[in-house]
C-alpha positions as CSV (number, residue, x, y, z in Angstrom):
1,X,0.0,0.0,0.0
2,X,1.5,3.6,-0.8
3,X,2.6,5.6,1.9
4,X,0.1,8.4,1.2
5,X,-2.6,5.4,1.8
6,X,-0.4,4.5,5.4
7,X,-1.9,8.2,6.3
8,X,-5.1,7.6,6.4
9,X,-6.5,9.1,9.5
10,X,-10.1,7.2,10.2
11,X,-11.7,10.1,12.2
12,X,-9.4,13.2,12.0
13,X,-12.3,14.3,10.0
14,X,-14.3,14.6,14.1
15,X,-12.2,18.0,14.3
16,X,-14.0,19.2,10.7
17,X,-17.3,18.0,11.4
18,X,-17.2,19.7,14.8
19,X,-16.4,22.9,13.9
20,X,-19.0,22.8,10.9
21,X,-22.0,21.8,12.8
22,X,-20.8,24.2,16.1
23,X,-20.8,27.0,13.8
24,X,-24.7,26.1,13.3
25,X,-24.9,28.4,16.5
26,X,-23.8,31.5,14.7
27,X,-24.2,32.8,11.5
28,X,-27.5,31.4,10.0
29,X,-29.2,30.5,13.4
30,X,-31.6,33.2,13.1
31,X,-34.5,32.8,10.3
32,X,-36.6,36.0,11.4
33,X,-36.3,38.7,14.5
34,X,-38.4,36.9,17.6
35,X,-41.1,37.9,19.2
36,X,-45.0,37.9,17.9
37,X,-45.2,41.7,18.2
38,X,-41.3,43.0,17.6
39,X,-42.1,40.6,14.2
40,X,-45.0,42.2,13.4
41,X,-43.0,45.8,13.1
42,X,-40.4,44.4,11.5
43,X,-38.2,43.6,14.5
44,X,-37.9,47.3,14.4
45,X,-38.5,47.3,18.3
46,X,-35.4,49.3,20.3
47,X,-36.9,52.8,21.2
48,X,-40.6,51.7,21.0
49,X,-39.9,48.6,23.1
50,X,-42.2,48.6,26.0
51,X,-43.1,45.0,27.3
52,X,-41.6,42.1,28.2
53,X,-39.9,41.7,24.4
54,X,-37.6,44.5,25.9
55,X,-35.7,42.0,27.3
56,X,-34.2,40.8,24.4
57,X,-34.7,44.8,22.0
58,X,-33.5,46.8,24.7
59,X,-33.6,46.5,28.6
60,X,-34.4,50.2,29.1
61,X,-37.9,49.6,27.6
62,X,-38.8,47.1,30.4
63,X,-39.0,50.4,33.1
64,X,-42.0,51.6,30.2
65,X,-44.1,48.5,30.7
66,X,-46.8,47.3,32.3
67,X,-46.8,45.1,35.1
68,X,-47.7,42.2,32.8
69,X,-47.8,38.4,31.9
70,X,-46.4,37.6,28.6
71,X,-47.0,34.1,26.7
72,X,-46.9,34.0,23.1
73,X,-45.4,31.4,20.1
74,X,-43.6,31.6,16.7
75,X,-43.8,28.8,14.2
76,X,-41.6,29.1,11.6
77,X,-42.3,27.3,8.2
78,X,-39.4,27.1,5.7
79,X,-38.1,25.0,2.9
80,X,-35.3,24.6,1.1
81,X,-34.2,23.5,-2.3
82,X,-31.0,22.4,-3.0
83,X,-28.9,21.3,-6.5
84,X,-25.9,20.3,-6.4
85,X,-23.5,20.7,-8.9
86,X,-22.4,18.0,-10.9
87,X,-19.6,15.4,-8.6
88,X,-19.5,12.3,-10.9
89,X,-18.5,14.2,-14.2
90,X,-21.5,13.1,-16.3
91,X,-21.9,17.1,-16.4
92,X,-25.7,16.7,-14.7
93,X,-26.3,18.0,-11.4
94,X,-26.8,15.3,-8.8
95,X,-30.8,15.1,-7.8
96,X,-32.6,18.1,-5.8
97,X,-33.0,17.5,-2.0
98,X,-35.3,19.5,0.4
99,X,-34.3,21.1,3.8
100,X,-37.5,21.6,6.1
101,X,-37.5,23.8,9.1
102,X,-37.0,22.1,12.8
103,X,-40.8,22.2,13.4
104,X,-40.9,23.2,16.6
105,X,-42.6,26.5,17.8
106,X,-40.4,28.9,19.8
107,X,-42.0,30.2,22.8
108,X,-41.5,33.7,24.5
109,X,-42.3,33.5,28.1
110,X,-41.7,36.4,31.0
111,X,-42.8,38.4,33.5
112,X,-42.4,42.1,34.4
113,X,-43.3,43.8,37.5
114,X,-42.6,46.9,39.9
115,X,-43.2,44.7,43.0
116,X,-44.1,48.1,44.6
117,X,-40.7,48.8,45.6
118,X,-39.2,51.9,44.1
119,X,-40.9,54.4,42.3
120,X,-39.5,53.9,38.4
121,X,-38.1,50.7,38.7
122,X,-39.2,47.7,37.3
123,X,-38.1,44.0,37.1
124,X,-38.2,41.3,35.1
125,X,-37.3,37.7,33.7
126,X,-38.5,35.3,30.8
127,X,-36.7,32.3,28.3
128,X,-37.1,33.1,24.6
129,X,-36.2,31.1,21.9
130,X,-35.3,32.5,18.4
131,X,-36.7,31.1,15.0
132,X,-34.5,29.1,14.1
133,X,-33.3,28.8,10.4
134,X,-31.4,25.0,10.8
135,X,-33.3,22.5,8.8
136,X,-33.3,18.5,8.3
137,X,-32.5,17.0,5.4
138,X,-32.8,13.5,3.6
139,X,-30.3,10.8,4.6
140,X,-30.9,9.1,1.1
141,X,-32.7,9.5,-2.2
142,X,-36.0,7.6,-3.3
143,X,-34.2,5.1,-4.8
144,X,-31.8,4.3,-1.7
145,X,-28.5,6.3,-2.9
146,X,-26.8,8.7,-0.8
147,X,-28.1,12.7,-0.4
148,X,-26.1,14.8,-2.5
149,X,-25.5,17.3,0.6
150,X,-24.7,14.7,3.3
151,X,-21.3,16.2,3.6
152,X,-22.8,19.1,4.9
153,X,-25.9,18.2,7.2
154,X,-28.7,15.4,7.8
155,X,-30.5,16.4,10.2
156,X,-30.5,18.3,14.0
157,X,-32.4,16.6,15.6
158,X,-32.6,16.8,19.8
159,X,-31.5,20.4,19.0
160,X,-33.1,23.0,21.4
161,X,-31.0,26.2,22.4
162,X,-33.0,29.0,23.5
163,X,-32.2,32.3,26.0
164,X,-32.8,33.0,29.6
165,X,-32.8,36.8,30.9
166,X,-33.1,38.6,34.1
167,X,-33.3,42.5,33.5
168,X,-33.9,45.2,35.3
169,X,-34.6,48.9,34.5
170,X,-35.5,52.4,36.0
171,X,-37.1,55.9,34.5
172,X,-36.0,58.8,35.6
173,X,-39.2,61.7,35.6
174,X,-40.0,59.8,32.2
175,X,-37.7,61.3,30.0
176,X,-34.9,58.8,30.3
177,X,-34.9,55.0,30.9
178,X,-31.7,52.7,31.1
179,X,-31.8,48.8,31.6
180,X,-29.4,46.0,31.6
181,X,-30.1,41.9,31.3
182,X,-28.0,39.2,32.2
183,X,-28.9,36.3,30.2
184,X,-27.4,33.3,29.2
185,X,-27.7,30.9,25.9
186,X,-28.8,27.4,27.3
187,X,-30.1,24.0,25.9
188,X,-28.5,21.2,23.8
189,X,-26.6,21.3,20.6
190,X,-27.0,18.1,17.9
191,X,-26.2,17.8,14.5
192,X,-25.6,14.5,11.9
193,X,-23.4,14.3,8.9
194,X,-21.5,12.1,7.4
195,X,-17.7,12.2,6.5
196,X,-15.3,10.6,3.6
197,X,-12.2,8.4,4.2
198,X,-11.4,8.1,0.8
199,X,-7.7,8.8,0.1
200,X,-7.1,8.5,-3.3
201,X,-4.8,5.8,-5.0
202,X,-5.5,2.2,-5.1
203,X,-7.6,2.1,-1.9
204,X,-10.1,4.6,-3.0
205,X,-10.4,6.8,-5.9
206,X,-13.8,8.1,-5.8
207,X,-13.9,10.7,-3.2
208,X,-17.7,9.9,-2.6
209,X,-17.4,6.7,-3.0
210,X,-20.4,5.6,0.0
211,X,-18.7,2.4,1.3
212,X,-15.8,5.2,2.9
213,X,-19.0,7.1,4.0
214,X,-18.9,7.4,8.0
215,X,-22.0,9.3,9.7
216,X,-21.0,11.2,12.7
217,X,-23.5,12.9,15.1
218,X,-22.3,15.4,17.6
219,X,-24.1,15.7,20.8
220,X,-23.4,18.6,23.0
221,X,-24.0,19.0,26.6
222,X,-26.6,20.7,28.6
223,X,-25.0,24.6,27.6
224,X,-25.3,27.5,29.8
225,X,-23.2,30.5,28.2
226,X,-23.7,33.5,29.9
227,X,-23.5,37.2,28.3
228,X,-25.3,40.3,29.1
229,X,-27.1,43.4,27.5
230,X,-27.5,46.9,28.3
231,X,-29.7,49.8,26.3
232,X,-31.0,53.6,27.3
233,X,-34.1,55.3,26.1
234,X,-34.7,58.9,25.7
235,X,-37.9,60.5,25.3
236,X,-36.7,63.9,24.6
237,X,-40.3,65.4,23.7
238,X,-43.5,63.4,24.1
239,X,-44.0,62.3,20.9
240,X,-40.4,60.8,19.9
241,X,-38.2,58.0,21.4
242,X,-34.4,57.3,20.8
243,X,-33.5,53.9,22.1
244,X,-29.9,52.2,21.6
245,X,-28.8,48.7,23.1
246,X,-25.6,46.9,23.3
247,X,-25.6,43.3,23.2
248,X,-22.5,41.1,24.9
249,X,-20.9,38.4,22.8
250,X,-20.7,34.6,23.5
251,X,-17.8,32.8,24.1
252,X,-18.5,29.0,23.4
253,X,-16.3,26.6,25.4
254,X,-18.4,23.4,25.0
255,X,-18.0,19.7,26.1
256,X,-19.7,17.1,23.4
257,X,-20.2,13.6,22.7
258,X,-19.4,11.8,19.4
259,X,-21.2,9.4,18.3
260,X,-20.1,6.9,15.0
261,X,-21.1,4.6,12.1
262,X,-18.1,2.9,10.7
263,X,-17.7,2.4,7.1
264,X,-18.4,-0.6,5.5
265,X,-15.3,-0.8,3.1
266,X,-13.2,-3.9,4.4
267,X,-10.6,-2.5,5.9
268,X,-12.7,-0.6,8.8
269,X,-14.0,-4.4,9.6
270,X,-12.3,-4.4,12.9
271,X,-11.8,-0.4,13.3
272,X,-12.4,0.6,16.9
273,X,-12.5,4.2,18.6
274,X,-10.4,4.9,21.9
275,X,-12.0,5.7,23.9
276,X,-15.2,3.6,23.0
277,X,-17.7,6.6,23.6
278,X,-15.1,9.7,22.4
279,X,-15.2,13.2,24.1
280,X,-14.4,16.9,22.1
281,X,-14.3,20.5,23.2
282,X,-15.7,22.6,21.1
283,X,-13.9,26.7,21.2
284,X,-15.0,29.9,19.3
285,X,-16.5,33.2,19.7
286,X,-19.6,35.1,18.6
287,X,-20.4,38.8,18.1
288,X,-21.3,41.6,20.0
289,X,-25.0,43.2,18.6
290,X,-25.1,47.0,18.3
291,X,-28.8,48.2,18.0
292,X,-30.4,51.5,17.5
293,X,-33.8,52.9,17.0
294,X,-36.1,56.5,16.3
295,X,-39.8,55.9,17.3
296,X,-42.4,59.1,16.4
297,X,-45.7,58.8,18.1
298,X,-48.6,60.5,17.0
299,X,-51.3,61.2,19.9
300,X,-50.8,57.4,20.9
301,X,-52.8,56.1,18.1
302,X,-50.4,55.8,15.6
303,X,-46.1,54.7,16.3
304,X,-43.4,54.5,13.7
305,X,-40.4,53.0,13.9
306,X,-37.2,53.1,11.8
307,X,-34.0,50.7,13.8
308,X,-30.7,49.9,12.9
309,X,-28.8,46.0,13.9
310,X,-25.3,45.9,13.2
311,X,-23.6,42.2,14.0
312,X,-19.9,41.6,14.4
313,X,-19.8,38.4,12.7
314,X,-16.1,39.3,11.9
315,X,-15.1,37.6,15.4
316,X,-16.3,34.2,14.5
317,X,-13.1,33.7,11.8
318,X,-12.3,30.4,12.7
319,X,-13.3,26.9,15.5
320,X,-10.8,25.5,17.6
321,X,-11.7,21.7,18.1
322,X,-10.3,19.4,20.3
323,X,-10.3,15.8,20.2
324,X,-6.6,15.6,22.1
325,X,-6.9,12.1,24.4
326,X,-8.9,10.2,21.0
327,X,-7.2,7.5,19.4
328,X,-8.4,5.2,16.0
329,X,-7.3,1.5,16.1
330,X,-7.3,-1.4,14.2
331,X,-7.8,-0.2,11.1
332,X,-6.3,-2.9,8.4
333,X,-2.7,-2.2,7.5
334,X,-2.8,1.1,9.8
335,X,-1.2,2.3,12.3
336,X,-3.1,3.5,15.7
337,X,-3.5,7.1,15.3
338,X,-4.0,10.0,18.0
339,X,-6.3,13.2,17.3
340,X,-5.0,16.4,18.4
341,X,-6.7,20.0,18.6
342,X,-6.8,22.0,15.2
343,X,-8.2,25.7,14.0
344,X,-11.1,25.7,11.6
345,X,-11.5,28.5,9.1
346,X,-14.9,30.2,8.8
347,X,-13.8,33.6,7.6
348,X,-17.7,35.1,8.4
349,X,-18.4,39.0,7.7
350,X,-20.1,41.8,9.9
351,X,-23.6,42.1,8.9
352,X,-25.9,44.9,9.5
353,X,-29.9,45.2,9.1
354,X,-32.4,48.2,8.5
355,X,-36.1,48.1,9.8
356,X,-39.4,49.8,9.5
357,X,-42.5,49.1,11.6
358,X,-45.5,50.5,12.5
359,X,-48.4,50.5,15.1
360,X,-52.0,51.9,14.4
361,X,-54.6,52.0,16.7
362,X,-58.0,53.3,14.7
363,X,-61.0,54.4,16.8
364,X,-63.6,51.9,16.5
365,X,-67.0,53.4,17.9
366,X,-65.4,55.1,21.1
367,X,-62.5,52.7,21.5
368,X,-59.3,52.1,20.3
369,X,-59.0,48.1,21.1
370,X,-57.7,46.6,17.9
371,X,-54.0,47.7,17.2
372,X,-52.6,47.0,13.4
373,X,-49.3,46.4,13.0
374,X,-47.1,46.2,9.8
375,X,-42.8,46.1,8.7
376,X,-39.9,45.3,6.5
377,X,-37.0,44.3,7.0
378,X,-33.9,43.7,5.3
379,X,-30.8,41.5,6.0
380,X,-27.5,40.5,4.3
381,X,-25.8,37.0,5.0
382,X,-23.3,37.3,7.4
383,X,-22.3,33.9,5.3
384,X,-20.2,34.9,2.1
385,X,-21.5,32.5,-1.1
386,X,-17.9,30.8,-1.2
387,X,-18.9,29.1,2.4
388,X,-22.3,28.6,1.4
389,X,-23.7,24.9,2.2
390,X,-26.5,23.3,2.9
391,X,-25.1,22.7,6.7
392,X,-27.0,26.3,7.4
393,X,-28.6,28.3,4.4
394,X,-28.2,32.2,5.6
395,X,-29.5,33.9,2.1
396,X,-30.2,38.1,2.3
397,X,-33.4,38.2,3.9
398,X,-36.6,40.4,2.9
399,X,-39.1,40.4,6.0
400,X,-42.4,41.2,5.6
401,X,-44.4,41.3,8.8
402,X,-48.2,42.0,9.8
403,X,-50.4,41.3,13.1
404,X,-52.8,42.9,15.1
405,X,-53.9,43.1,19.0
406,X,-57.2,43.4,20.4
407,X,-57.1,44.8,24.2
408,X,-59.9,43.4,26.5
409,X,-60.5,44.5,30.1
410,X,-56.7,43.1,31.9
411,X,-55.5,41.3,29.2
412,X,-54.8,41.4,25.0
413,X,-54.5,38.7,21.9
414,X,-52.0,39.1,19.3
415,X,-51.0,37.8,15.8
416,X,-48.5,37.7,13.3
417,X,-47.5,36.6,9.7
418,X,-43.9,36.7,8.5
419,X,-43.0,36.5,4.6
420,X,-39.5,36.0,4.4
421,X,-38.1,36.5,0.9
422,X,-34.4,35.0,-0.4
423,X,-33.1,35.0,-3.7
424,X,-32.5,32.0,-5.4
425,X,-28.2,31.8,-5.2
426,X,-25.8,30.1,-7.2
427,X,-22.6,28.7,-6.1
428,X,-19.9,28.4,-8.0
429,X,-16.6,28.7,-6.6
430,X,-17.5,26.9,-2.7
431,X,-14.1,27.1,-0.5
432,X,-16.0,24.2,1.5
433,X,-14.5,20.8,0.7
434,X,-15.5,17.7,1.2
435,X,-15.1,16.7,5.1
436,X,-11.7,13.6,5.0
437,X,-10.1,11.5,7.1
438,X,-6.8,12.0,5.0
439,X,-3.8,13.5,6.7
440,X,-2.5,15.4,4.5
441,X,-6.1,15.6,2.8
442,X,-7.0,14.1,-0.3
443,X,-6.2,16.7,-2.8
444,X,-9.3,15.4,-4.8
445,X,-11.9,15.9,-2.3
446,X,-15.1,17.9,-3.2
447,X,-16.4,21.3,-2.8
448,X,-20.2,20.8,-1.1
449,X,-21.7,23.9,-1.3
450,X,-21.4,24.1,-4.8
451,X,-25.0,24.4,-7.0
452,X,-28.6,26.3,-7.0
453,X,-30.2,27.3,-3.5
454,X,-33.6,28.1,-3.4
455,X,-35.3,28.7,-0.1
456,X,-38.6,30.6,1.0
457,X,-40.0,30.9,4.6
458,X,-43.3,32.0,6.4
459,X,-43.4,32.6,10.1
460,X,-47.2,32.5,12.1
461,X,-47.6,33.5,16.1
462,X,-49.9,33.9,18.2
463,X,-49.5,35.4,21.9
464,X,-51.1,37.0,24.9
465,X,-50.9,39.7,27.3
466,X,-52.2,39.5,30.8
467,X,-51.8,43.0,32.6
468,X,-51.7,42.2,37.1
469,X,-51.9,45.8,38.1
470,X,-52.6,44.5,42.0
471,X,-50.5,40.8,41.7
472,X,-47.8,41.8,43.9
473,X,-49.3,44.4,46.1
């Protein structure tokens, strides 16, 4: 056997696959702003914010609510076509899979009160879980043949990551309000995908060649990542609002199980991981959030919004994995071989957003109950087309959201309906190759993120308000 083939590293490819999926948690989390009202505006919601969505717009708003009960649910709906450029050389793209949206409905839950304590100051705490924008995708095709994008992702399923925030804030005479929120990004972390030990030469020359195929899952543990948030709003005349809040970044130190399918070529016959049940650490950084936002209100019935989101995506340049203390043995005619800690490239840009919402509250007989809300949005990817893969399919986003609110006696209803618009993108020149187990790699590995994206997404929420004027007094 050549001595290129002597290198073959089994599961090297762990570090890779790691940092890949990990990175999940940044850039192309996020499929809309959260929330059933901020969505409705737009997520235009930093100087108008004024209930318990505060917590995660700006903490100054929660000193401008009302003592209140908040419960309300996203549901994100989203699809995703993907094409992948030809692999084989027959010059036809390989067949079209679909990525669908997690299915689960992210909740916002929270409470804000003055507990009659100081005059101005308010309280509060809730868990919020963004819309996410991961999706599953097919394991095979109809006919039984490998996905073209399991390189990239299968599926996250047993993912659930959501926030947890406990804020305070105080107004001074009502002209100024400033807040801060110490929160922390909590749940669990899992994503499947499968890996290549082809090498080239006469063990393998087909660098998709299935029977080298190895699906990995990653499986993190229970995460609790702490960060904080501070904002200030000014009400410099009664009719306008300047808000601006500064969001902490997230430093991600996390401990993970690893959990393989060995090949079925030959040679991985009697292939064994050491230790049985393999341990990684997973290191890498996320940005800090700048936001900024002008409010007009118009005699209470009508409030417009324009807000500014900047995102320093520029930190997250690369994943540090480490698999140090894992060994592959037994693998026919190779040598044991220990995994170490390597740097991942990721190379992500600073993205920025511009939003537009608006709040109308028409007199209806000798009421004004029913409040109509509407806003855009717009959002470039943070991912640059040449890193582009299935794994997590961040496209420039239009938002369109509209909902409403009818106010009863002590409590109000709400409703919302996101259209999220992408264009359809073509890759042609991915710097993602194909994840292998070769060390050095197999200079004839593939690019994966290569071929036609087509996505489109709806989000739908309902949620109430209960107001507890007397609850704590």
């Amino acid at each position: 056997m050549a001595s290129a083939n002597n290198r073959i590293i089994v599961f090297g490819t762990l570090l890779v696959i790691l940092g890949f999926t990990s990175s999940a948690f940044g850039a192309g989390l996020f499929l809309t702003p959260r929330g059933v009202r901020p969505l409705s505006r737009g997520g235009a919601f930093v100087a108008g914010a004024d209930d318990l969505n505060a917590l995660s717009y700006n903490p100054a708003g929660i000193a401008l609510s009302q003592n209140e009960i908040l419960l309300d649910f996203g549901f994100p709906i989203h699809f995703t076509e993907f094409t992948r450029s030809d692999t084989d050389g027959d010059g036809k793209p390989e067949p079209t899979v679909e990525g669908t949206g997690l299915g689960i409905p992210s909740p916002t839950i929270g409470i804000v009160g003055d507990f009659n304590l100081v005059q101005g100051l308010r309280f509060a705490s809730g868990v919020a879980a963004d819309y996410p924008l991961l999706q599953n995708w097919p394991d095979s095709l109809p006919d039984g043949s490998p996905a073209p994008q399991r390189y990239a992702i299968q599926n996250y399923n047993g993912t659930t990551i959501s926030k947890f925030y406990v804020g305070a804030a105080y107004a001074f005479d009502g002209w100024l309000a400033v807040g801060m929120t110490a929160q922390a990004l909590v749940g669990n972390f899992v994503a499947t995908m499968t890996a290549s030990n082809c090498s080239g030469g006469p063990l393998c020359v087909q660098p998709e060649n299935p029977d080298f195929d190895a699906a990995i899952q990653m499986a993190s543990d229970f995460l609790v990542i702490p960060g904080i948030q501070v904002g200030v709003t000014i009400v410099p005349v009664e009719w306008l609002k300047l808000g601006v809040a500064w969001e902490s970044g997230y430093t991600v130190n996390a401990d993970a199980d690893i959990r393989v399918r060995l090949p079925s070529a030959a040679i991985f016959d009697d292939a064994v991981l050491n230790p049985k049940d393999p341990r990684g650490v997973i290191r890498m950084e996320f940005p800090w959030i700048l936001r900024a936002g002008i409010e007009g209100n118009w005699d209470k019935w009508l409030k417009s919004e324009v807000a500014f989101v900047y995102e320093a995506w520029s930190v997250h340049d690369k994943i540090d994995v480490d698999v140090t203390g894992v060994s592959v043995e037994n693998v026919s005619g190779i040598d044991d071989y220990s995994l170490a800690s390597v740097p991942i490239e990721r190379h992500l840009k600073d993205t920025w957003s511009i939003r537009w919402g608006t709040e109308f509250t028409p007199m209806i007989g000798e009421e004004r109950d029913l409040t109509l809300r509407f806003g855009l949005a717009y959002e470039p990817s943070a991912v640059p087309n040449q890193y582009l893969t299935p794994m997590a399919v961040d496209l420039d986003k239009t938002i369109i959201g509209l909902g409403g609110e009818y106010q009863f006696e002590k409590f109000a209803i709400e409703a919302t309906y996101a259209l999220v618009l992408m264009p359809n993108t073509e890759v042609t020149d991915g710097l993602v190759r194909q994840t292998n187990a070769t060390r050095p790699p197999f200079e004839e590995r593939t690019a994966i993120g290569n071929g036609s994206y087509t996505s489109n997404a709806h989000v739908v929420g309902v949620g109430v308000h209960f107001e507890y004027d007397a609850f704590f007094r």
